[in-house]
C-alpha positions as CSV (number, residue, x, y, z in Angstrom):
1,X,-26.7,32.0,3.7
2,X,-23.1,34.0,4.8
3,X,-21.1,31.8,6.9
4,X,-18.1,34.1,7.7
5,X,-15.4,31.5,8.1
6,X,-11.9,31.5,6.9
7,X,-10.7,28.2,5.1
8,X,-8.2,27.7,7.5
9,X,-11.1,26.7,10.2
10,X,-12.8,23.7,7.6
11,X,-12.3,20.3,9.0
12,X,-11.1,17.5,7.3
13,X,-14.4,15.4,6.8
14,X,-14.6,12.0,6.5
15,X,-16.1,11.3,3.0
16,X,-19.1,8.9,3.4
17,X,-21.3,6.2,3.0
18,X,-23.7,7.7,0.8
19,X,-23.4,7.4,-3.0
20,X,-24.4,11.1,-5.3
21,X,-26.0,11.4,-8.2
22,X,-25.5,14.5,-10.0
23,X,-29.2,15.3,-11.5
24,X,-28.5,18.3,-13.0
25,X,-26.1,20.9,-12.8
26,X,-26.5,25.1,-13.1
27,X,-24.4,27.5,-14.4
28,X,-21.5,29.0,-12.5
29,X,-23.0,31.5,-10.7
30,X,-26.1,29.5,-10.0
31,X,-26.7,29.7,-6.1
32,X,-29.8,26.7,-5.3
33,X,-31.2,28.3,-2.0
34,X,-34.3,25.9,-1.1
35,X,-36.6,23.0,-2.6
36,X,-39.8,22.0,-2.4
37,X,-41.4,18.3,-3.8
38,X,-44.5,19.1,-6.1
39,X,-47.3,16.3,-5.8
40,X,-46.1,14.9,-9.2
41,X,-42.7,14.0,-7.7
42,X,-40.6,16.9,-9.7
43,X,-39.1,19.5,-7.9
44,X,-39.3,23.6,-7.5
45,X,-36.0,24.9,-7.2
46,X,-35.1,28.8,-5.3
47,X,-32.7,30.8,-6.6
48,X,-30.8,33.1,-4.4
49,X,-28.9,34.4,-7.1
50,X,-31.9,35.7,-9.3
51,X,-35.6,36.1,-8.2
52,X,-36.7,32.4,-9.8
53,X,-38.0,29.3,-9.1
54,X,-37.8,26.3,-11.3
55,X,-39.6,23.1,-11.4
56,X,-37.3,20.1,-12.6
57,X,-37.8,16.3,-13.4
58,X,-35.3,14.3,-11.1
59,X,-35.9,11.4,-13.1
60,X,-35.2,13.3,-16.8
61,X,-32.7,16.6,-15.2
62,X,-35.1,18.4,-17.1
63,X,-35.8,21.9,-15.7
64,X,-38.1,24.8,-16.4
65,X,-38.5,28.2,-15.4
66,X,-42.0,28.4,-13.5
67,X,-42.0,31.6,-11.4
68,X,-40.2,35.0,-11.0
69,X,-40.8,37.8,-7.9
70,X,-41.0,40.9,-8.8
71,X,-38.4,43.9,-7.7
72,X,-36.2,41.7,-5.8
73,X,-32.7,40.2,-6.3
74,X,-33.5,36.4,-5.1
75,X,-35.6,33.6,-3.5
76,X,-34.8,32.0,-0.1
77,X,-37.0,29.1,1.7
78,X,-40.7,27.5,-0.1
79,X,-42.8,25.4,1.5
80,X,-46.3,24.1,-0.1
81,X,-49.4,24.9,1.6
82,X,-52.2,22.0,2.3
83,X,-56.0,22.6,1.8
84,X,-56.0,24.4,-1.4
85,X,-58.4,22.5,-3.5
86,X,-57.1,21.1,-7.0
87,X,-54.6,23.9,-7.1
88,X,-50.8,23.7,-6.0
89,X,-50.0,26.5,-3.9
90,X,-46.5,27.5,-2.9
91,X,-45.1,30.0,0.1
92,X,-42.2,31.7,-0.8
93,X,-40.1,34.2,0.5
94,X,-38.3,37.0,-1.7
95,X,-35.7,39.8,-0.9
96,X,-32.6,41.7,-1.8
97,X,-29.3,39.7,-1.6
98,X,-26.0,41.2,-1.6
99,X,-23.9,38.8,-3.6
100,X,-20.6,39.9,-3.0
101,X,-20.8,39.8,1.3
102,X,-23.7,36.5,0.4
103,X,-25.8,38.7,2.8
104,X,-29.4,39.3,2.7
105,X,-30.6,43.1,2.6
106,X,-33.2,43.5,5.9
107,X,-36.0,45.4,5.2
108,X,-36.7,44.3,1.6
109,X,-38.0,40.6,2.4
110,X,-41.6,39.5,1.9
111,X,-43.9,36.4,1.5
112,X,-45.3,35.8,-1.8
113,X,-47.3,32.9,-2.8
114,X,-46.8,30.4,-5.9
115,X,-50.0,29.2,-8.0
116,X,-48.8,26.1,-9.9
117,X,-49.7,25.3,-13.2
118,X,-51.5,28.9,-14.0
119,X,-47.6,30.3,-12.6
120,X,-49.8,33.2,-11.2
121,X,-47.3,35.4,-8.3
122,X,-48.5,36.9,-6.1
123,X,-47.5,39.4,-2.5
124,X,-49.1,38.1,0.4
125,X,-47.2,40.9,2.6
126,X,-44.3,42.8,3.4
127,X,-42.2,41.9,6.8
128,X,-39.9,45.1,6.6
129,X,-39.1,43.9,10.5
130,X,-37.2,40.6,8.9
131,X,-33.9,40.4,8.1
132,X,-34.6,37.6,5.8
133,X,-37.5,34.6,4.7
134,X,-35.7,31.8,5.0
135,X,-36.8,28.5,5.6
136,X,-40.2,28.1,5.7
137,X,-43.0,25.6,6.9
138,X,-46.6,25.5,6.5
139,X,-48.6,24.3,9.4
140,X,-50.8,21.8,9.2
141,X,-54.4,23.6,8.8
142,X,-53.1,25.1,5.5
143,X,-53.9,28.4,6.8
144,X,-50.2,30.0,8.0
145,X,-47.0,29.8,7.5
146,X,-43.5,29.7,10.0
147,X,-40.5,30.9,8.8
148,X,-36.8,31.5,10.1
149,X,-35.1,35.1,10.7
150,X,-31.4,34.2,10.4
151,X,-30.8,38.0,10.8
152,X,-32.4,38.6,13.9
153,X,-33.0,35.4,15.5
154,X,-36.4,34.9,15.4
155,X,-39.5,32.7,13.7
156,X,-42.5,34.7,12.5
157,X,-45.6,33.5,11.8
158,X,-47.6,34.6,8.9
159,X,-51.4,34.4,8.5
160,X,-51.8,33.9,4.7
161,X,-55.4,34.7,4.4
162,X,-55.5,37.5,6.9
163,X,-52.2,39.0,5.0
164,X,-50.5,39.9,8.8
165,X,-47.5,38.8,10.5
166,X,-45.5,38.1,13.8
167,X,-43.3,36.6,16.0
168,X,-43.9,32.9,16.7
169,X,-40.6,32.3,18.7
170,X,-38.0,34.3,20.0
171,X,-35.6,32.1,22.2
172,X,-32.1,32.4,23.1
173,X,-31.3,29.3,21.4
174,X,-32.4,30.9,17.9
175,X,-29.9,34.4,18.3
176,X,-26.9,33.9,16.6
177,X,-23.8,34.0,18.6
178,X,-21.0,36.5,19.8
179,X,-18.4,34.2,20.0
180,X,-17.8,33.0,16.0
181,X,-17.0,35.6,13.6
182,X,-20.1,34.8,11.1
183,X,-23.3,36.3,12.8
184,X,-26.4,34.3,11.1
185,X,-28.9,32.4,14.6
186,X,-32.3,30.3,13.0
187,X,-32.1,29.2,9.4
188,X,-33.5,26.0,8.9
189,X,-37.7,25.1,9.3
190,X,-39.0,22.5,9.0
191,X,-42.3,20.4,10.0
192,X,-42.0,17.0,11.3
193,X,-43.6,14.4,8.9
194,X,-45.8,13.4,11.9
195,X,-47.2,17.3,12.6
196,X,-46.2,16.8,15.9
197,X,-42.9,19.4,16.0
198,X,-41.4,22.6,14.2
199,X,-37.6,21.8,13.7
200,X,-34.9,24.2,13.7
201,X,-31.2,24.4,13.0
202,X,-29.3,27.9,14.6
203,X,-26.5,28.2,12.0
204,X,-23.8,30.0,14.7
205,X,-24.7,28.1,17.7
206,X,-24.4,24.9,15.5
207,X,-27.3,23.3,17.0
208,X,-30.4,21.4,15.9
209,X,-33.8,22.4,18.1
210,X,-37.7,21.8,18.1
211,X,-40.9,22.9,19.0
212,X,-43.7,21.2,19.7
213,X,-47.1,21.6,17.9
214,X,-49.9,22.8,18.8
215,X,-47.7,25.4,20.7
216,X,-49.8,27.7,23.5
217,X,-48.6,31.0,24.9
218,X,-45.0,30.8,24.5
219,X,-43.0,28.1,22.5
220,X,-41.3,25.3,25.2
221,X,-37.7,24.6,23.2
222,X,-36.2,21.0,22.7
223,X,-32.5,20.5,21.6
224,X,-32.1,17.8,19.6
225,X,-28.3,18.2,19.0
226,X,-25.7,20.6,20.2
227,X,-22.4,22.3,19.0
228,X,-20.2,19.8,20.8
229,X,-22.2,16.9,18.7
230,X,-21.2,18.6,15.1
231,X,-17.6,19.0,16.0
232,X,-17.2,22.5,15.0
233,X,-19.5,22.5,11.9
234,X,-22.1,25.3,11.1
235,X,-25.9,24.3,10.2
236,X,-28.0,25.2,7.1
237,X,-31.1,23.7,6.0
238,X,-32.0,20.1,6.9
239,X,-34.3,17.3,6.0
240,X,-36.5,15.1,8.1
241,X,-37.7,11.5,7.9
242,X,-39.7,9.5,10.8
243,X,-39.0,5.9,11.5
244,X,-41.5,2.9,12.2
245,X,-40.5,3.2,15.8
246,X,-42.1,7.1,15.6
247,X,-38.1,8.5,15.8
248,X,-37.2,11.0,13.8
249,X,-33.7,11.7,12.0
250,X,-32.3,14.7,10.4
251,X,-29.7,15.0,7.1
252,X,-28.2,18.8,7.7
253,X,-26.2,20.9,5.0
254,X,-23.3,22.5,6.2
255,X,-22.9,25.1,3.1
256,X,-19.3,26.3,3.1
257,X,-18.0,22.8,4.9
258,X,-19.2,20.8,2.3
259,X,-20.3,18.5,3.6
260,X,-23.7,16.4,4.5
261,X,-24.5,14.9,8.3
262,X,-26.6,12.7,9.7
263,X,-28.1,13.0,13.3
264,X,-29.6,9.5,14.2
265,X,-33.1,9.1,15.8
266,X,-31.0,8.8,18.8
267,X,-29.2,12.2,18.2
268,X,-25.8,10.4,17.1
269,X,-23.8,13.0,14.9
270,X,-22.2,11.4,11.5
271,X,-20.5,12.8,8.2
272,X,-22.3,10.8,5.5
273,X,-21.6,12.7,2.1
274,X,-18.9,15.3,0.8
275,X,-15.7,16.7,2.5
276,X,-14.2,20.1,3.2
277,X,-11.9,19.9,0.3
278,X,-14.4,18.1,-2.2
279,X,-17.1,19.2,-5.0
280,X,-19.7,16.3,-4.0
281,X,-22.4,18.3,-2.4
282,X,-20.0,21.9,-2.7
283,X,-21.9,24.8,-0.6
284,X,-24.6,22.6,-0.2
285,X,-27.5,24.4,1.4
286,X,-30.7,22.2,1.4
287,X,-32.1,19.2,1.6
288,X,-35.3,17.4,1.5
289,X,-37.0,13.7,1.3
290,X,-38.8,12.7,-1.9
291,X,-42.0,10.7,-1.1
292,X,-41.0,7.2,-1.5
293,X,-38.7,8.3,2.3
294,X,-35.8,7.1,0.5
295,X,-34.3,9.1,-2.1
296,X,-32.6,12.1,-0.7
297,X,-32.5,15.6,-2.5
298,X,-29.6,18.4,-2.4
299,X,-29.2,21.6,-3.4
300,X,-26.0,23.5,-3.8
301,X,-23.7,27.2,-4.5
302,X,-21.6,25.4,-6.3
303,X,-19.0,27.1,-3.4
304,X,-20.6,30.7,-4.4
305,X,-19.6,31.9,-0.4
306,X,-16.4,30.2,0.2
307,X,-14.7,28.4,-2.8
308,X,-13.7,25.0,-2.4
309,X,-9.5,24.7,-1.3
310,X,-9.9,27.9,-1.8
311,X,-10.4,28.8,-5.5
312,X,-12.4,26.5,-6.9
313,X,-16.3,27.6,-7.6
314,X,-18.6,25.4,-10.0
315,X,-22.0,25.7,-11.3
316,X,-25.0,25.3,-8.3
317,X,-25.9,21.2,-8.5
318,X,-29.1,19.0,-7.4
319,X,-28.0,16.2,-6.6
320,X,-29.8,12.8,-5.4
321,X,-28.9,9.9,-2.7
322,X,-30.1,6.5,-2.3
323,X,-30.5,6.4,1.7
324,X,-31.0,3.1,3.4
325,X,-34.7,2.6,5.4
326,X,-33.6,3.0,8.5
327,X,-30.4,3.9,10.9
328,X,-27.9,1.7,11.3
329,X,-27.4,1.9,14.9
């Protein structure tokens, strides 16, 4: 979401090593928030600039529109839930947005669920005490769902069956910070593909954090990588994949940077995709794996919050990369 940075503070990026391919491109206007991988191998799509989600064919570009909330402006993070029978079931979170500061509206955020094909929507509750819903994870028993407060630093957890709600985590490390002139602390979430940790990137601290699973009591925090490591970057949403050897790396948006990183199993920071000045992966603000661990999704603003070189904006993109097996160190 808002990243309140001047142009003059982007950083020349290196332009990288990975290769884009442009699946399918929006509308100007079209702000991708989040993405989820349906068991098929298409993908649901969030939109942050209307109340949608669509399901599209990265093989075809192909899109449809397959779910709307109701009385709200837009959709932040989905995750799918596990241990729903035959049925695809989908955790979504849906608030007001105000377009023209790219701030969410606290107060009006709350969880709905996704029912996939029937397209049935419905509330599972309110959480008038968030900021915002945005990235999400389902843990592993199918039962609840974590998801980030960029607002007010925090990670609630939802029970979806008892239709309640709290705080999960509330660490220094996920507050955003006084010291940059953007105010946004937790945004990514995401579940490590072994179960084993809850990852998190703090968009103002520019850091990348986990917790481990199951947690007791209160939360023990692991930094992964730290500000100094992203040379003056700022986080967004992130995808995992786990390595043979049980490591796990990370591929981070940077939204209004541009640009696409890579921290190694060994937490090694590197620039693999896009540039400050460039429309590869413009206001790109998600990522995630496909199942065959290779082929890398993006989603994009198109430079919605900050146009790129200062005036340019373009249509919200998905785009796909070919990512090698394993790191290169």
């Amino acid at each position: 979401m808002r990243f309140l940075v001047s142009l003059s503070l982007a950083l020349s990026l290196a332009c990288a090593a990975l290769t884009p391919r442009v699946v399918k491109q929006f509308p100007v206007g079209t702000w991708l928030e989040n993405l989820a991988i349906r068991p098929s191998g298409d993908i649901l799509l969030t939109l942050i600039s209307a109340p949608e989600i669509h399901s599209l064919s990265p093989v075809t570009g192909h899109s449809s529109l397959v779910g709307t909330a109701p009385g709200v402006q837009g959709i932040g993070g989905i995750t799918q839930l596990s241990s729903w029978g035959g049925e695809e079931v989908y955790a979504f979170g849906a608030g007001n947005v105000s377009l023209e500061t790219a701030r969410p509206i606290p107060g009006t955020w709350s969880l709905f669920l996704l029912h996939l094909p029937s397209q049935k929507v419905e509330k599972v509750v309110d959480v008038p005490l968030a900021g915002m819903i945005n990235g999400l994870a389902a843990l592993p028993h199918g039962r609840s769902v974590l998801f980030a407060d960029p607002e007010n630093g925090a990670i609630y957890i939802v029970d979806i069956h008892a239709r309640t709600y709290g705080v999960w985590a509330d660490d220094d490390d996920l507050k955003m910070s006084d010291d940059v002139p953007f105010k946004l602390g937790v945004n990514g979430l995401r579940l490590s593909p072994d179960g084993r940790w809850v990852y998190f990137t703090n968009t103002a601290r520019a850091l990348l954090g986990r917790f481990p699973l199951p947690s007791y009591g209160v939360p023990k925090l692991d930094i992964v990588a730290a500000a100094a490591d992203f040379d003056g970057l700022h986080l967004d949403d992130f995808a995992l994949r786990e390595h043979h050897d049980g490591g796990i790396e990370a591929y981070i948006t940077t939204n209004p940077f541009n640009t696409l990183v890579h921290v190694s199993t060994r937490g090694n920071v590197t620039d693999v995709a896009g540039g400050s000045g460039e429309l590869t992966v413009a206001g790109c603000t998600a990522a995630l794996f496909a199942r065959d661990g290779r082929t890398l999704y993006v989603v994009t603003n198109g430079g919605l919050e900050i146009p790129v070189n200062g005036t340019i904006v373009e249509g919200g993109k998905f785009v796909a990369f070919t990512v090698p097996k394993t790191d290169s160190e």
